[in-house]
C-alpha positions in Angstrom: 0.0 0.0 0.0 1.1 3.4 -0.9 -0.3 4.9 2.1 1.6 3.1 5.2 4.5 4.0 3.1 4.7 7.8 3.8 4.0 7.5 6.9 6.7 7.8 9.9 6.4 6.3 13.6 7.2 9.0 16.2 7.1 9.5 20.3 5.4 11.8 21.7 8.0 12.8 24.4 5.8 16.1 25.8 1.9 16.8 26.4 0.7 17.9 22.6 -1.9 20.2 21.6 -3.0 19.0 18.2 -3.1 22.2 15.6 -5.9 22.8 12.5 -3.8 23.9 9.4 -4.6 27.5 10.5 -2.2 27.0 13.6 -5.6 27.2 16.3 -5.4 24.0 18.8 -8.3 21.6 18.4 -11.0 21.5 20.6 -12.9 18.1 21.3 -16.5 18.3 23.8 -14.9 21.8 24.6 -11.7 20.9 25.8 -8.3 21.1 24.1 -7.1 18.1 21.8 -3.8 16.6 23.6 -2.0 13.8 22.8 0.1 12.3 26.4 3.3 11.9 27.0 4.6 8.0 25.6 2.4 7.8 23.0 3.2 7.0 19.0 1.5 9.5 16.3 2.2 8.9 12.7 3.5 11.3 10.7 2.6 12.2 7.0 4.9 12.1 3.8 8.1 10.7 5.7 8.4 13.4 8.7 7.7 16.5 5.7 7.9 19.5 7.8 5.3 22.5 7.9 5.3 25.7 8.8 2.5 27.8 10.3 2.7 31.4 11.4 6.3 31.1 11.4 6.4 27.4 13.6 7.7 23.9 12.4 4.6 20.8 12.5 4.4 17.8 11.3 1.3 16.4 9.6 -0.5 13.8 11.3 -1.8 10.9 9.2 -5.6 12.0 10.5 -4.8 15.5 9.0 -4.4 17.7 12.1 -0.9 19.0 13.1 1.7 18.6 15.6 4.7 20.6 16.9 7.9 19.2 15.7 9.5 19.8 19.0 7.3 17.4 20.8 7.8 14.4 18.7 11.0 12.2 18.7 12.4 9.2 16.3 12.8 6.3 18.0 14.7 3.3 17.9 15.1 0.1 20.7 17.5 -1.0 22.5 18.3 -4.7 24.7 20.1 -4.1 27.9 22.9 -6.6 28.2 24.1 -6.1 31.6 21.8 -7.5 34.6 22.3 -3.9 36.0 22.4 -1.1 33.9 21.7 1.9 35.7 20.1 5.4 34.7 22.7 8.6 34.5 21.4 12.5 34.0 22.3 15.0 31.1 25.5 15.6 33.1 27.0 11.6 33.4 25.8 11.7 36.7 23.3 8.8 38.3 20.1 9.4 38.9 19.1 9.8 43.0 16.5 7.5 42.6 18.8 4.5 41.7 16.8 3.3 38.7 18.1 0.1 36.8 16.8 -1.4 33.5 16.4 -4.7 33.5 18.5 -7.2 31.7 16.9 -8.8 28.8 14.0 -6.2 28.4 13.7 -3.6 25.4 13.1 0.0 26.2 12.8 3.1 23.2 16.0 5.2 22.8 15.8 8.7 21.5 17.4 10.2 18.4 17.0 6.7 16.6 19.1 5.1 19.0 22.1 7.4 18.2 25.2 7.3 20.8 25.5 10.4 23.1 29.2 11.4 24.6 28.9 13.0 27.6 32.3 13.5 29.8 33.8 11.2 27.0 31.2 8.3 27.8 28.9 6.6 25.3 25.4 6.7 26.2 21.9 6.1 24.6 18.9 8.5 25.7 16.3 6.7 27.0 14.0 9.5 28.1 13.8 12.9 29.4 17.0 13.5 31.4 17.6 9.9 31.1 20.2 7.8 30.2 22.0 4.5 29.9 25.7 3.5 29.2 26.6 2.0 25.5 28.0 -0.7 26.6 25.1 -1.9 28.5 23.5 -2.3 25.9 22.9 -3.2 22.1 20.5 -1.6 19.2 17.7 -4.2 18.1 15.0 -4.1 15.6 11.7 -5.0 17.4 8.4 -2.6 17.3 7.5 -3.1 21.1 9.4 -1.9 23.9 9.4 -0.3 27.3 9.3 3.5 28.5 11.9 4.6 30.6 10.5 7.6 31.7 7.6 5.7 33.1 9.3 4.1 35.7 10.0 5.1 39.2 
């Protein structure tokens, strides 16, 4: 089908107001039209960028738009290590001692690309989150786990 292939997978990695090609958010029963935090849209014509009154969107396969800021590629990764744990932006671990689990999948940012940080290989696994290269390996598989979701 011609269809399915223009259109692109992407994470929604903030809250996101859906836009009418006029660049006025979409109201549904009188509320605003959002789209939460960990949840996959599809964009139209391969990620094709818009603008509106000067802003980037992406085209949603159901015709309404979407900031380009909010959406991220996404790739998955297999952790290797029975305990790989979760750094910050800075290389630093987190406070809350979160590890991923060895053998499970979670979604990396960026399409899974390596992030140095102090000279350290990373992959970003959510907001402010991130887990050491060699902890893990990039896979192909369409399901996976949210980092960001745990606690």
């Amino acid at each position: 089908m011609k269809l399915f292939s223009t259109l692109l997978k992407k994470l929604v990695v903030h809250n996101s107001y859906l836009y009418d090609a006029n660049g006025k958010a979409t109201v549904k029963k009188h509320k605003l039209t959002v789209i939460k935090h960990g949840k996959f849209v599809y964009v139209w014509n391969n990620g094709e960028e818009f603008r509106i009154k000067g802003k980037k969107f992406y085209r949603l396969a159901n015709g309404k738009f979407i900031k380009v800021a909010n959406l991220q590629t996404v790739k998955t990764i297999k952790i290797k290590h029975y305990r790989a744990r979760l750094y910050d932006k800075n290389g630093e671990l987190l406070k809350k001692h979160i590890t991923l689990t060895k053998g499970k999948c979670y979604w990396a940012w960026n399409d899974a690309k390596i992030v140095k940080i102090h000279g350290k290989k990373y992959y970003r696994v959510g907001k402010n989150r991130y887990v050491r290269a060699n902890k893990a390996t990039k896979v192909e598989i369409t399901t996976a786990l949210d980092a960001d979701k745990l606690k």
